[in-house]
KOLLUMBA-303648 format. One record per residue (C-alpha): residue number from 1; y, x, z; residue in one letter. Coordinates in Angstrom, 1 decimal, always signed. Layout:
lumvex->NUM, y->Y, x->X, z->Z, bami->a
...
//
This chain:
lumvex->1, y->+85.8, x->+86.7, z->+92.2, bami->x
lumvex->2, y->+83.7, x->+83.9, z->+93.7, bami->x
lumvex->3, y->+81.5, x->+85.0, z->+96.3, bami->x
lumvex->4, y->+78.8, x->+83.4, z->+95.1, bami->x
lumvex->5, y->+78.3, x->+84.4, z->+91.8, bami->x
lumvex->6, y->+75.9, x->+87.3, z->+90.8, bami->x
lumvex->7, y->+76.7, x->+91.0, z->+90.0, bami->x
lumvex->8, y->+77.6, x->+91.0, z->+85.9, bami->x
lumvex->9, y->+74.4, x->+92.4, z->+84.2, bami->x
lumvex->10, y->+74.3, x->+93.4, z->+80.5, bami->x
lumvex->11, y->+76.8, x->+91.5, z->+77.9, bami->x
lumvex->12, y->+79.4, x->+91.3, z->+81.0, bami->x
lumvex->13, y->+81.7, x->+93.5, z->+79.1, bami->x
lumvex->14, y->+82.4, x->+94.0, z->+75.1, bami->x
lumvex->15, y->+83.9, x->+97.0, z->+73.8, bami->x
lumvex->16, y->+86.9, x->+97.6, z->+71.7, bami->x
lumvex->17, y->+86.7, x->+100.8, z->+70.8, bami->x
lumvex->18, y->+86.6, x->+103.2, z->+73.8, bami->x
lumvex->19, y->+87.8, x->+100.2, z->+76.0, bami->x
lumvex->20, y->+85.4, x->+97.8, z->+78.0, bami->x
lumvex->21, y->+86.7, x->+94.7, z->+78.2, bami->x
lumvex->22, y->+85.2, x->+92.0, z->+80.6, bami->x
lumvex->23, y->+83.5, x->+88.8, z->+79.4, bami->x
lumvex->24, y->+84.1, x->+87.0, z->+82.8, bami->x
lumvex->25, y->+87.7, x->+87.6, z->+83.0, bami->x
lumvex->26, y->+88.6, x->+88.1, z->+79.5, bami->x
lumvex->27, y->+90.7, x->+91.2, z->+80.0, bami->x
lumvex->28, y->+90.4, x->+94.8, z->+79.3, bami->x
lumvex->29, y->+89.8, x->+97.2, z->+81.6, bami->x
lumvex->30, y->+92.7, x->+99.7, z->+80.6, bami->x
lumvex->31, y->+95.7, x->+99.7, z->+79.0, bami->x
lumvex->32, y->+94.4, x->+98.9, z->+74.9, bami->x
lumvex->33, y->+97.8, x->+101.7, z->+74.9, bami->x
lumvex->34, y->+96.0, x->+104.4, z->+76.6, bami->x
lumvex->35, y->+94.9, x->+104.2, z->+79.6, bami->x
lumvex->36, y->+95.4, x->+107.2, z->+81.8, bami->x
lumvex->37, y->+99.0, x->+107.2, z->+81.1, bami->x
lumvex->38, y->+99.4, x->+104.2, z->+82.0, bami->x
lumvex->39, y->+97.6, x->+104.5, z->+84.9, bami->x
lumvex->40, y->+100.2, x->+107.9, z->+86.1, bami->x
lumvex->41, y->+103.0, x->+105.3, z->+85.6, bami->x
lumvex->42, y->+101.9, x->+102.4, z->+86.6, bami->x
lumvex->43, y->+99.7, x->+103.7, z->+89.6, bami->x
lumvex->44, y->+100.7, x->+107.4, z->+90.4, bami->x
lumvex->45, y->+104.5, x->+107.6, z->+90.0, bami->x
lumvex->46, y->+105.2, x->+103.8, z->+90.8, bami->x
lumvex->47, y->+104.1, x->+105.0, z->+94.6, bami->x
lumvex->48, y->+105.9, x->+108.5, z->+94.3, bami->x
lumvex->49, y->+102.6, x->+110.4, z->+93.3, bami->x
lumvex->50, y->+101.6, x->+113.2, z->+93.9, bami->x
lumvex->51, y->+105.0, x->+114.1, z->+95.8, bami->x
lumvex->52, y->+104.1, x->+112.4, z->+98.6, bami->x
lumvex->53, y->+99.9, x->+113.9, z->+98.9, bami->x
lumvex->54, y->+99.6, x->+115.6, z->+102.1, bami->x
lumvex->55, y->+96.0, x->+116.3, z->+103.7, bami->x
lumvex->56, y->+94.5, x->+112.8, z->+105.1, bami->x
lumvex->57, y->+96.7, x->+110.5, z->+102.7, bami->x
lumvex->58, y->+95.1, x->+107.3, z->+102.1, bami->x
lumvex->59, y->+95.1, x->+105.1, z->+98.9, bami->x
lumvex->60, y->+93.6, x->+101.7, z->+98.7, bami->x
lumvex->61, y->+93.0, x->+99.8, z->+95.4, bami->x
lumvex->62, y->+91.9, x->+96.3, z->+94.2, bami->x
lumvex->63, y->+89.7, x->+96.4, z->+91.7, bami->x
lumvex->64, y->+87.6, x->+99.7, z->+90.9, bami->x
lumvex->65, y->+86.7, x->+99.1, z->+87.1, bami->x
lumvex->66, y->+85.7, x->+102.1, z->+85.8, bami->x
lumvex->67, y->+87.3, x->+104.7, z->+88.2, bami->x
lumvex->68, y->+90.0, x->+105.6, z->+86.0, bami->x
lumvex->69, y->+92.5, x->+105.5, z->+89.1, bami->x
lumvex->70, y->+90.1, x->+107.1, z->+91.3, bami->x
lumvex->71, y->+89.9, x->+109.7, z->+88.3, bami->x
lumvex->72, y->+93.8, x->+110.0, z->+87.5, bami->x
lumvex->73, y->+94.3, x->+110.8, z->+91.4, bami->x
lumvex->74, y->+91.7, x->+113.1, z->+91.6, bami->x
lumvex->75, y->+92.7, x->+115.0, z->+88.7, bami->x
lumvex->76, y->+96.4, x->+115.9, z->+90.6, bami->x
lumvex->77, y->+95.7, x->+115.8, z->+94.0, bami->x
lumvex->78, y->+96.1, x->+119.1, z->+95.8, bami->x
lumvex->79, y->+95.4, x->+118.7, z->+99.5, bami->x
lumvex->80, y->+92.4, x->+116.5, z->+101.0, bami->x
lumvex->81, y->+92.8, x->+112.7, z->+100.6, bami->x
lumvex->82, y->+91.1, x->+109.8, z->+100.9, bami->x
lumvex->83, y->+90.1, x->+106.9, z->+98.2, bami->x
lumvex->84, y->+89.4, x->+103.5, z->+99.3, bami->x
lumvex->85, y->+88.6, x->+101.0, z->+96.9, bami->x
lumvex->86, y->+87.5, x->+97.0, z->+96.8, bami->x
lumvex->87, y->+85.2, x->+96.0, z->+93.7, bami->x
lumvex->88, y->+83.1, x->+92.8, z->+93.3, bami->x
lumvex->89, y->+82.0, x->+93.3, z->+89.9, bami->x
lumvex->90, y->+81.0, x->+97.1, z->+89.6, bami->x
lumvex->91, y->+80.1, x->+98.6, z->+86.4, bami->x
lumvex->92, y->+76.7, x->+100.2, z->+85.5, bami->x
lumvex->93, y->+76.8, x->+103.9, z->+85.2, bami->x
lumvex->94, y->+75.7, x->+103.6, z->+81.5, bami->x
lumvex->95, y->+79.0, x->+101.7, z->+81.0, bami->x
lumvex->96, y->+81.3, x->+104.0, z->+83.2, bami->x
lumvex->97, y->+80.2, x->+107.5, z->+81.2, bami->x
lumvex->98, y->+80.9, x->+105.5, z->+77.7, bami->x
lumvex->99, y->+84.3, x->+104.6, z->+79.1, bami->x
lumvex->100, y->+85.5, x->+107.9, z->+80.5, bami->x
lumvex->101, y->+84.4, x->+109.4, z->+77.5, bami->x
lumvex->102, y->+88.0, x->+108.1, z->+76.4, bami->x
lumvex->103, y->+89.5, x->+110.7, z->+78.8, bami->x
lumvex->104, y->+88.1, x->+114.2, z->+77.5, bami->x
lumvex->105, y->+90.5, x->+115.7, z->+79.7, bami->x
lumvex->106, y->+88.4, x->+114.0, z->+82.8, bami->x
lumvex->107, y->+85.2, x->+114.9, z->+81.8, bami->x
lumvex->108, y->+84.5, x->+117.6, z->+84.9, bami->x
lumvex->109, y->+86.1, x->+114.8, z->+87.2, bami->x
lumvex->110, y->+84.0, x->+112.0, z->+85.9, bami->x
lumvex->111, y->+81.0, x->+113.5, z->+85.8, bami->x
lumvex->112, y->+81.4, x->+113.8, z->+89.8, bami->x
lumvex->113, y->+82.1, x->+110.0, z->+90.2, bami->x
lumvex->114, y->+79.2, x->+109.5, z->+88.3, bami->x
lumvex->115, y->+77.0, x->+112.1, z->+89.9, bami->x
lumvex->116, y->+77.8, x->+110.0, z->+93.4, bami->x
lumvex->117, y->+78.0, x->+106.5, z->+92.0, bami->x
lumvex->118, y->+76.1, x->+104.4, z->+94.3, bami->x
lumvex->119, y->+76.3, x->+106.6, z->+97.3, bami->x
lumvex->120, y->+78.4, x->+105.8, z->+100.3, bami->x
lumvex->121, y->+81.3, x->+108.3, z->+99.7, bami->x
lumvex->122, y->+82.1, x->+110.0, z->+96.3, bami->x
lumvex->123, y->+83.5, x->+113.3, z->+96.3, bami->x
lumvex->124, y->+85.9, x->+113.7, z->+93.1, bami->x
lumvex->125, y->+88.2, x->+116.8, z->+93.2, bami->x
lumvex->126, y->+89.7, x->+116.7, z->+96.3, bami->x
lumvex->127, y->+89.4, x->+113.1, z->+97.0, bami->x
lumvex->128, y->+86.7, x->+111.3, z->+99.2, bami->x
lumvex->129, y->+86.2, x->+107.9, z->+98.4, bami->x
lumvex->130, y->+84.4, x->+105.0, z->+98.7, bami->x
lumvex->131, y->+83.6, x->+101.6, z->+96.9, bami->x
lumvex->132, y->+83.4, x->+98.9, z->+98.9, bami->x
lumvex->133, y->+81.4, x->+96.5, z->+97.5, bami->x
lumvex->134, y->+81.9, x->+92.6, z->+97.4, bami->x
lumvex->135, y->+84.6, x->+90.1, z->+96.8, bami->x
lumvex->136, y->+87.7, x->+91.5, z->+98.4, bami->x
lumvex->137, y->+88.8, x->+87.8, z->+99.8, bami->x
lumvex->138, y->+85.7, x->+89.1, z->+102.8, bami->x
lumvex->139, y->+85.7, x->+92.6, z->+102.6, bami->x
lumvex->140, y->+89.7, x->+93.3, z->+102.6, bami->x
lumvex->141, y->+90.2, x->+91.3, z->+106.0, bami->x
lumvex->142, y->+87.5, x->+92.9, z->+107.5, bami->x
lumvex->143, y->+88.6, x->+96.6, z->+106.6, bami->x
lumvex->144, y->+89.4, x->+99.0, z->+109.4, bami->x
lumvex->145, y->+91.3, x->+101.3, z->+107.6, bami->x
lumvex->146, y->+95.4, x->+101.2, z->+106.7, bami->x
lumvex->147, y->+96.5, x->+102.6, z->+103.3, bami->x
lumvex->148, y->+99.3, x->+104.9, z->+102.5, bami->x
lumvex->149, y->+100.2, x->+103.5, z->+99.1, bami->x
lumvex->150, y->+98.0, x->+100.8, z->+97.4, bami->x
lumvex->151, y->+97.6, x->+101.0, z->+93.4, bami->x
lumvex->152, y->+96.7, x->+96.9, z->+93.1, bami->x
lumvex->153, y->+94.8, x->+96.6, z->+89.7, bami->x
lumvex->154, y->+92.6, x->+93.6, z->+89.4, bami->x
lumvex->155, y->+92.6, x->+91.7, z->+86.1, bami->x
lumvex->156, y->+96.2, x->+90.2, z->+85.4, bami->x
lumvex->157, y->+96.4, x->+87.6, z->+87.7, bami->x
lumvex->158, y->+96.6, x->+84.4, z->+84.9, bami->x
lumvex->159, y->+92.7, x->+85.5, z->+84.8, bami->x
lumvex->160, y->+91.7, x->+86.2, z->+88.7, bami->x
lumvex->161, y->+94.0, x->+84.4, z->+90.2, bami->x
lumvex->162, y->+91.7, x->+85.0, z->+93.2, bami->x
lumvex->163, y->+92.9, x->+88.7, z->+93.8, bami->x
lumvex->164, y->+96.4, x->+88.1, z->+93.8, bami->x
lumvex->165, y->+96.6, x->+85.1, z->+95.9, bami->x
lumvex->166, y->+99.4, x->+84.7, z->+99.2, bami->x
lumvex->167, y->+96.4, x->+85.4, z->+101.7, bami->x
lumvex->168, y->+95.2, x->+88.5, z->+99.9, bami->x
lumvex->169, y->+98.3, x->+89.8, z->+99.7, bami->x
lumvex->170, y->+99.2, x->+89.3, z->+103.3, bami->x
lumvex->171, y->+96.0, x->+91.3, z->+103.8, bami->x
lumvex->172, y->+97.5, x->+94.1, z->+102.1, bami->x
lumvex->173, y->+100.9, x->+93.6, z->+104.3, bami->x
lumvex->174, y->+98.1, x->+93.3, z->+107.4, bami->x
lumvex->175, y->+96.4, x->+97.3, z->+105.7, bami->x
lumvex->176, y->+99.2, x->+99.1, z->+105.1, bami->x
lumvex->177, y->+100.6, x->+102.2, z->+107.0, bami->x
lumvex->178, y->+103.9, x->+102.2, z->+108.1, bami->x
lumvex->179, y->+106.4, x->+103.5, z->+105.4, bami->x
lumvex->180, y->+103.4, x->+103.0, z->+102.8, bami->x
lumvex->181, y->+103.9, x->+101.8, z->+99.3, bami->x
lumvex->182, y->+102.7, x->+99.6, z->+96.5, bami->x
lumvex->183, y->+102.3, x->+99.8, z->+92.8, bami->x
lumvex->184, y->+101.0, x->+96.9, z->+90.4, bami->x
lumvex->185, y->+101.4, x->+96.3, z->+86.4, bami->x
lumvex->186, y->+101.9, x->+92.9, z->+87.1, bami->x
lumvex->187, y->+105.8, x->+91.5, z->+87.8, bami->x
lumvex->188, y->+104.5, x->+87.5, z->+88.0, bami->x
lumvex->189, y->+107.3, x->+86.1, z->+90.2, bami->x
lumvex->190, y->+104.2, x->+84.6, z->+92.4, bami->x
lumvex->191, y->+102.7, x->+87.7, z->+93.2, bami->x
lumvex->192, y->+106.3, x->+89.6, z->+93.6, bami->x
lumvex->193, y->+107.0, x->+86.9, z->+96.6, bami->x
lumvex->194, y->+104.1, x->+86.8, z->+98.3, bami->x
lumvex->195, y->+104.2, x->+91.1, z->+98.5, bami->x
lumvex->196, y->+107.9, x->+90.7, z->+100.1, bami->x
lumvex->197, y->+106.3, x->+87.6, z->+102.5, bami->x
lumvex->198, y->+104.1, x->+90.5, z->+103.1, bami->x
lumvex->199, y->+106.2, x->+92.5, z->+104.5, bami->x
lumvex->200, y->+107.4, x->+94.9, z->+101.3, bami->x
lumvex->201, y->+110.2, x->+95.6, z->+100.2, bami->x
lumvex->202, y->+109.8, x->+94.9, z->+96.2, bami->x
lumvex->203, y->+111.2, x->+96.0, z->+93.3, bami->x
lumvex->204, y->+110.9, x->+95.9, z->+89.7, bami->x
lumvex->205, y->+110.6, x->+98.8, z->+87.5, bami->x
lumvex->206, y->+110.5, x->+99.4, z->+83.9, bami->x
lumvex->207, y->+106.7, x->+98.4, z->+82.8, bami->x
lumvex->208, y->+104.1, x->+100.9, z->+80.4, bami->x
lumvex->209, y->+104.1, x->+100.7, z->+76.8, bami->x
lumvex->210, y->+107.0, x->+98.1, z->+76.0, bami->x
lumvex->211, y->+106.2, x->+95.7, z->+78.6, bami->x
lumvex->212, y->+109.2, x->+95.1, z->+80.7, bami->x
lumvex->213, y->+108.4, x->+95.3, z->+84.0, bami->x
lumvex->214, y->+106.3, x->+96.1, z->+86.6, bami->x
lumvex->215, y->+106.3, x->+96.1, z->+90.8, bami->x
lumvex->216, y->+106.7, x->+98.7, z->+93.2, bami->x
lumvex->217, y->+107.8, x->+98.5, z->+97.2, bami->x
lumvex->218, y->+108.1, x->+99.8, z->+100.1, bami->x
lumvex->219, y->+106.8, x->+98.3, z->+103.8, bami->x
lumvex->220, y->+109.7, x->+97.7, z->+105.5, bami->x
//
């Protein structure tokens, strides 16, 4: 995610199917093996979702794509919380109503984020978020906010290497609350020891859809 290069315009993704998949990074943007449930076990349950929503609870994410965590969140969150998400690439919102069109089950969800998309905050369900625009290696550091539990999703990290790197992830140490969580897809041994340099406690967990693993923690 250099910080140089331009905002993707048309022919930066493909499709496959119902799935975009992104020409600069070469990696889909959900789970080819459904992507909303990977996203509750990857994302929702790996930081103890929705058990632990109570009214001002903040997530943070790496890596917006096309909402579907925003989405997933909104669709079992109870109480007020907030949504705060770091995107360098973001999708058209031509592109984002194709891809939720995967997730009939969305569709009233969705077609807030999309009825927002652009503004400042979104209001989906009972989550208030916001995008924050740019790449994350600039924006994270300079981020006032702390997060409860992060869901950190950027492409897999043989691809964008750049969001997964030691100093990012001591950024993510650096914006966590105390007690708060992670959750990734990823279980690369690189990424695993910079989170616990970070300050997390990390552990593995069984992964979606006959992958092995995946990583969860705790800040300790």
């Amino acid at each position: 995610m250099g910080g140089d290069e331009k905002m993707p315009r048309e022919g930066g993704i493909e499709w496959r199917g119902a799935v975009p998949v992104s020409n600069r990074f070469d990696d889909p943007y959900f789970s080819l093996a459904g992507g909303l449930a990977e996203t509750r076990h990857v994302f929702l349950a790996g930081n103890d979702l929705p058990q632990r929503l109570r009214p001002g609870f903040h997530v943070a994410e790496t890596g917006f794509g096309t909402g579907l965590n925003l989405l997933a969140l909104a669709q079992v969150a109870q109480v007020p919380v907030r949504f705060t998400s770091f995107e360098a690439f973001p999708l058209a919102v031509e592109e984002l109503a194709r891809a939720h069109a995967a997730f009939p089950e969305l569709a009233e969800l969705s077609a807030q984020l999309r009825a927002g998309w652009g503004a400042a905050r979104l209001q989906v369900g009972q989550v208030t978020a916001e995008v924050i625009l740019g790449d994350a290696r600039d924006t994270l550091p300079a981020w006032q906010g702390r997060a409860d539990a992060w869901f950190l999703d950027g492409f897999s990290p043989a691809r964008n290497p750049e969001l997964w790197s030691d100093a990012l992830l001591a950024e993510i140490g650096r914006h966590t609350a105390p007690g708060g969580s992670f959750a990734t897809y990823t279980a690369a041994g690189h990424v695993r020891r910079a989170l616990d340099a970070a300050g997390f406690e990390v552990m593995r967990s069984p992964g979606f859809a006959g992958k092995r693993h995946m990583s969860r923690g705790i800040l300790r």
